[in-house]
C-alpha angles and dihedrals in degrees: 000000000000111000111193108236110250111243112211118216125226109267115265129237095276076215102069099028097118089203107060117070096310094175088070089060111114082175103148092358111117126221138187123208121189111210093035105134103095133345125020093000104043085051095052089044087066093040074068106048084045086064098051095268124146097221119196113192134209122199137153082219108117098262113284105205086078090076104057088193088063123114086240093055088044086058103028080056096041077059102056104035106038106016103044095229141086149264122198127187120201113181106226137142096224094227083080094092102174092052087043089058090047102058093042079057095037086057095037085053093050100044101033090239152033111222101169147010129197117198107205110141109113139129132214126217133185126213136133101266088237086061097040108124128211096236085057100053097038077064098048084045108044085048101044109037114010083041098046092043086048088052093045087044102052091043082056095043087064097045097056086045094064094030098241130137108236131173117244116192119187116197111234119161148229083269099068085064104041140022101256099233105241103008117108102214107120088159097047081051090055102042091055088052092050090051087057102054082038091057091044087044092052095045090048085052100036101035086091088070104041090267113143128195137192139153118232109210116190127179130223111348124185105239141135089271092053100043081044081059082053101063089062100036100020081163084080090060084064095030104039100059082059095059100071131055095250087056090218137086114256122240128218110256085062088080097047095104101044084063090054095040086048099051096032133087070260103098097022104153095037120098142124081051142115124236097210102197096164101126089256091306096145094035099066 
């Protein structure tokens, strides 16, 4: 008996391929992520552009794409290139509002539209609470929670205005949910707690025009802010594995899906929720 020899056809762009899991396709949105210039939020940036997502990133970061041996022009290339899309940088600390709003607008005028944001920016800083200054904690605060509500406002603010539903995700953490043992940041704590009621206020107010919005709280990731936490206790490299169920620390690019479930049609009835990716950390 003959048997006709099976020809296999090229792959086709995952992107464009309408059967499988099309509501996870970003191809043409566009999204902006604040803190996008290197760790959690470059890599989902690229979670994005993967997707079909024209990403635009903020940062108060020197801009990266003058060092083409950078991550960002790795990735901003990678875009272009490969992907067909691509990645913008715009050097900005995120407490200038009225330059915030105008690039949000700046974006929304030359695309036609703003589909997603991702607010990423946030520090961490570490102090006894009886030591904690108020300088100290006027900073934590103005960058993680007045920075990340007046991202998430001026990406609203442009969707309204052209009258389009869009997905906003605010990264919040494992910390805004339970005390880390052995680490002093009360107003860290804090901060990631406030995101989280912020995220929940702003869905109950924008879910009248399309607008979703969730908080994405990971655990223990191994970036540069946390190895930096290393060279003072370098005791929490060998403890904190232990603390969650996984008994390892996470890495970025295992995030790299929640950001494009989160902006995508994805996840499109959930808002006003929290996306807890911490390796079973707060269920012990």
């Amino acid at each position: 008996m003959h048997v006709s020899p099976v020809l296999s056809s090229p792959p086709l762009d995952p992107v464009t391929r309408p059967h499988l899991l099309a509501e996870f396709t970003m191809k043409d949105k566009v999204v902006v992520i604040s803190g996008g210039g290197r760790g959690l939020g470059l890599v989902q940036a690229e979670a994005l552009l993967e997707a079909g997502a024209v990403v635009h990133c903020i940062d108060r970061l020197p801009d990266p794409t003058s060092d083409p041996e950078s991550e960002f022009s790795r990735v901003a290339k990678r875009a272009k290139e490969e992907l067909n899309t691509s990645l913008t940088y715009h050097e900005l600390d995120i407490r200038n509002v009225p330059e915030l709003n105008n690039i949000f607008r700046g974006i929304a005028d030359e695309r036609g539209r703003l589909d997603g944001c991702l607010a990423a920016a946030g520090i961490n800083y570490e102090s006894p609470a009886l030591d904690y200054t108020p300088e100290e904690s006027d900073r934590m605060m103005s960058i993680n929670v007045s920075g990340a509500f007046m991202t998430a406002q001026a990406a609203a603010r442009q969707m309204v205005r052209l009258g389009t539903p869009g997905s906003i995700c605010m990264i919040a953490s494992m910390s805004g949910t339970v005390a880390n043992r052995g680490m002093f940041a009360p107003v860290y704590n804090a901060s990631k707690a406030a995101v989280m009621q912020l995220a929940r206020s702003l869905a109950a107010e924008w879910g009248q025009y399309g607008i979703r919005v969730n908080t994405l709280s990971p655990g223990y990731i191994l970036t540069q802010m946390l190895l930096n936490l290393f060279d003072d206790y370098p005791e929490r490299k060998e403890q904190w594995p232990k603390e969650n169920m996984l008994q390892r620390f996470s890495v970025p690019k295992e995030y790299r899906g929640a950001a494009v479930f989160l902006l995508s049609d994805a996840s499109s009835f959930m808002t006003g929720s929290d996306l807890r990716i911490d390796g079973g950390h707060s269920a012990w």
